[in-house]
Steps between C-alpha positions, in 0.01 A plus 500: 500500500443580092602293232859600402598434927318167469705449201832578655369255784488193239812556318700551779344100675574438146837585398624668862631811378368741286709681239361852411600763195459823565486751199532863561284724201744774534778292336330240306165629405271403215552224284815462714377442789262268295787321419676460813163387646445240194869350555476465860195338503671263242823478777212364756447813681220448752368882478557790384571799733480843318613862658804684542667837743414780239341495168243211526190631498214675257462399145843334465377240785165472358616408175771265609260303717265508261727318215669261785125415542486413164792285475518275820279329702711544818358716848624830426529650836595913567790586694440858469719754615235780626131500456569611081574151492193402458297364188167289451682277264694286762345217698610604847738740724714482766337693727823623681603689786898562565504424832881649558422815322564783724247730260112420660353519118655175396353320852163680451445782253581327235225212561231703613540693189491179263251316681205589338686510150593151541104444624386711165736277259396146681886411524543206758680654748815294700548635838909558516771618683790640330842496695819685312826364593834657469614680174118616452608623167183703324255345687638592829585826432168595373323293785732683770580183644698403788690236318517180733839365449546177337673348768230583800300204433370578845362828432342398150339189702323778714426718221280155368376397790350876571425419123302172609311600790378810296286279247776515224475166311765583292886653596752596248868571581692768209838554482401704205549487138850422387600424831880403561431204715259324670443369850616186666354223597395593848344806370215291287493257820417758732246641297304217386511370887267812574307440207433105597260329245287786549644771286660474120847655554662560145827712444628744204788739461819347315426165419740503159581102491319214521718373797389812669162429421548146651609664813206688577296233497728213676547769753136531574298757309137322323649663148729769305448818283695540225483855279892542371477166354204599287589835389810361343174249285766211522243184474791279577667659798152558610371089468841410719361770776168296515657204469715539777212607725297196421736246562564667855118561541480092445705451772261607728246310407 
């Protein structure tokens, strides 16, 4: 286990949830994305996850990190889309496989071609699991996914147990970006079950309110990630999101 995963470890005995904002290059790039880092960090973000579909990769990434680097002194961990979303300048990656894709390069190809670029850049690299849930929106259409539906808790338990038992120390659930709703609260129960104390579960896809945000984590997921909320570089609306997170996170203490 590297640094940033130990780090995720302490904040979550300390705060018991862990509130994540995710910033896609491809729409906020450059001083930006800067930005967006800079005021989430200021919110009381507890990382910063950067990647995106399409678009986030080569110079535009490299940059972006590069100034987010400069500005914050938060984990800034890559969520990358394909193995272009990859750049020295981040501290770690989730190391991902999409375990209901029905394509074999996101379960395989796609790591054993990245493997030895995330060896050659020293990122720290987070074994995970990525599940997408039911709309799927860009990330499930360009992942070929077969979308678990939002009310099958049983089926996404499954998915994270296989998840689990595979050496996956982290599992994410997406609705994907913009999402209309999110799941209920059996969905997050079911799924954090199979992950036990064992695995981080954390959710994204259509978290747009901070009651929503409380939700995840009352319902059982170990933290939220937040990109909309961001993008629209609202510092206020954004502090209420982490705010809202916290004070359910405390609960669990």
């Amino acid at each position: 286990m590297g640094p940033t995963e130990k780090y995720y470890h302490e904040k979550l005995k300390e705060k018991g949830a862990l509130f994540f904002a995710l910033i896609d290059p491809d729409k906020l790039s450059m001083e930006k994305g800067a930005n967006a880092a800079y005021h989430a960090e200021q919110a009381g973000a507890d990382a910063l996850l950067v990647g995106g579909s399409i678009g986030a990769q080569g110079r535009i990434l490299d940059d972006t990190v590069k100034m987010m680097q400069e500005k914050v002194g938060l984990p800034i961990v890559l969520y990358p889309g394909s193995p272009a979303g990859l750049t020295e300048y981040a501290d770690a990656v989730y190391f991902m496989q999409m375990l209901n894709s029905r394509d074999v390069y996101w379960l395989a190809g796609a790591q054993i071609q990245s493997a030895t670029v995330v060896q050659r850049m020293k990122l720290e690299p987070i074994p995970t699991t990525y599940l997408v849930l039911e709309p799927g929106k860009a990330v499930g259409w360009m992942g070929n996914a077969n979308l678990i539906p939002q009310e099958r808790g049983d089926l996404a338990y499954s998915c994270a147990l296989a998840a689990k038992y595979m050496g996956s120390r982290v599992v994410i659930t997406d609705s994907g970006s913009g999402a209309p709703k999110i799941p209920e609260t059996p969905f997050f129960e079911a799924v954090k079950k199979a992950c036990g104390s064992d695995v981080l579960y954390f959710y994204g896809g259509g978290v747009k309110t901070p009651e929503m945000a409380a939700h995840v984590i009352r319902s059982g997921a170990d933290g939220v990630q937040i990109g909309n909320a961001f993008e629209e570089s609202d510092p206020a609306k954004m502090k209420k999101m982490v705010d809202a997170v916290k004070k359910e996170g405390k609960k669990k203490l």
